[in-house]
C-alpha positions in Angstrom: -174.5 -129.4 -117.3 -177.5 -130.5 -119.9 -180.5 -128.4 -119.5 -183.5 -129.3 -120.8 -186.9 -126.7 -120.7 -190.3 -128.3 -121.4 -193.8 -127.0 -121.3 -197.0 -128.9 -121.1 -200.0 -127.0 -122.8 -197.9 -123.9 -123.2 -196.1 -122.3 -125.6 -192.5 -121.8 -124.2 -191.3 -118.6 -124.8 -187.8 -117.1 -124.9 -188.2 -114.9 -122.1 -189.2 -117.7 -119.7 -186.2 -119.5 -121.3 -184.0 -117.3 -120.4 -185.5 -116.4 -117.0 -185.3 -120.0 -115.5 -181.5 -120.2 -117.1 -181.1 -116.9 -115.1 -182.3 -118.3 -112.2 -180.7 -121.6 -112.5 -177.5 -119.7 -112.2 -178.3 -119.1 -108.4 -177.9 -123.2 -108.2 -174.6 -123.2 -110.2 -172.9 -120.8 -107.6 -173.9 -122.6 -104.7 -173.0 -126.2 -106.1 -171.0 -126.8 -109.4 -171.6 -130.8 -110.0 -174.3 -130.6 -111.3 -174.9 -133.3 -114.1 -178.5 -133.2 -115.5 -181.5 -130.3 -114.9 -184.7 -131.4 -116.5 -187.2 -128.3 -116.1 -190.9 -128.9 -117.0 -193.3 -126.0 -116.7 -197.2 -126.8 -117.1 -200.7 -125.0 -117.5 -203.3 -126.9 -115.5 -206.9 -126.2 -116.4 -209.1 -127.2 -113.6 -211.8 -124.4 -114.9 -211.4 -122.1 -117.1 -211.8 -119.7 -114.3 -209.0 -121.4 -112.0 -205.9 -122.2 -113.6 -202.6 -123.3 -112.0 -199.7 -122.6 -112.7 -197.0 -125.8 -112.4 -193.2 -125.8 -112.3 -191.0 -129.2 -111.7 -187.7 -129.8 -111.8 -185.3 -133.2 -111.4 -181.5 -132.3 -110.6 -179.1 -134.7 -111.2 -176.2 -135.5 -109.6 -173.9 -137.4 -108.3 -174.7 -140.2 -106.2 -178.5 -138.8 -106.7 -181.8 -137.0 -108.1 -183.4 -134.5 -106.6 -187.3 -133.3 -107.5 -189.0 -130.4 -106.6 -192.3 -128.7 -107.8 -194.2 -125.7 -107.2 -197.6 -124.2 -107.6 -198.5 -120.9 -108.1 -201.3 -118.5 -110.4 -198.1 -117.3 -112.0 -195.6 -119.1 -114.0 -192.7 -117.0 -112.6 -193.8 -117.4 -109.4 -194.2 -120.9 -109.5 -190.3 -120.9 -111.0 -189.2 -118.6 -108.0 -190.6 -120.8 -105.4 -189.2 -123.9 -107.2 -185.5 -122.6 -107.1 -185.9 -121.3 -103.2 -186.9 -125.2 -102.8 -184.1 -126.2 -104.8 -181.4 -124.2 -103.5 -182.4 -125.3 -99.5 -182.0 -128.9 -100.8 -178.7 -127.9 -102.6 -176.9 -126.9 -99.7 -178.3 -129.7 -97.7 -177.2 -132.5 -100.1 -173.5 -129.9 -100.3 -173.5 -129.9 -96.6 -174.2 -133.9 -95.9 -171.8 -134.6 -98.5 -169.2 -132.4 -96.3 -170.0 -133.6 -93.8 -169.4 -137.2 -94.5 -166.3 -136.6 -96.3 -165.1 -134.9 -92.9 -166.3 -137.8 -90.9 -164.1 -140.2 -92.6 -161.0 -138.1 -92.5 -161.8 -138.3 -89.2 -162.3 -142.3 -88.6 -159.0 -142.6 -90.2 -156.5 -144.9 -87.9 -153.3 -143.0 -86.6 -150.5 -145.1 -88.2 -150.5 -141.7 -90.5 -149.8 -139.6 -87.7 -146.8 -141.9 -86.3 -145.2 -142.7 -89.2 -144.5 -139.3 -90.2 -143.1 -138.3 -86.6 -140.1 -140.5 -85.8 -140.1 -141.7 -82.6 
C-alpha cells in the first residue's frame, strides 16, 4: 500500500502523521487490497475568526477509487469523521464485491454437478 500525507497551508507534523497511519490501520483490518491512499489535510481561511478544518482522502483499489472528505474546527476531528466515512464505504465496496462473486458461483450451469456424480 503507498501512502501519501499532504497538507495545504499547514505544516504537517509527525504526530498527525502518525495519527492518520494509526487510523488508517482500522481500514487495513477490514479490507487488505488496498492499492493507493492519497491523504490531503487543509486549513481553510474564510476569516480569520472562522477557520475550517479539511481532510480528503482518494482510496484506491481494485476495479476502483473511492473519495471521501470531511469538515470539522479540528484537524483530528475532521480525520475521525473521514475514516468513519471511509470505513462504511469499505465494507460496502467488500460486501458488493462478495456478493457478486457469490452470484456467479451461483449462475454457474450444472454440468459440474453431473459430471462428478456418475449416473
Amino acid at each position: 500500500m503507498n501512502l501519501t500525507i499532504s497538507g495545504h497551508h499547514l505544516e504537517l507534523t509527525p504526530a498527525l502523521r502518525d495519527y492518520v497511519r494509526s487510523k488508517l490501520e482500522r481500514i487495513k483490518r477490514h479490507f487488505d487490497h488496498v492499492i493507493d491512499v492519497v491523504v490531503i489535510l487543509t486549513v481553510e481561511k474564510i476569516t480569520e475568526k472562522e477557520k475550517r478544518q479539511k481532510a480528503e482522502i482518494n482510496l484506491h483499489v481494485r476495479g476502483k477509487d473511492l473519495h471521501v472528505e470531511s469538515f470539522a474546527q479540528d484537524l483530528y476531528a475532521a480525520i475521525d469523521s473521514l475514516i468513519d466515512k471511509l470505513d462504511r464505504q469499505v465494507i460496502k465496496y467488500k460486501t458488493r464485491l462478495q456478493d457478486h462473486q457469490h452470484a456467479a458461483l451461483k449462475h454457474l450451469p450444472n454440468t459440474l454437478n453431473e459430471q462428478a456424480a456418475p449416473g
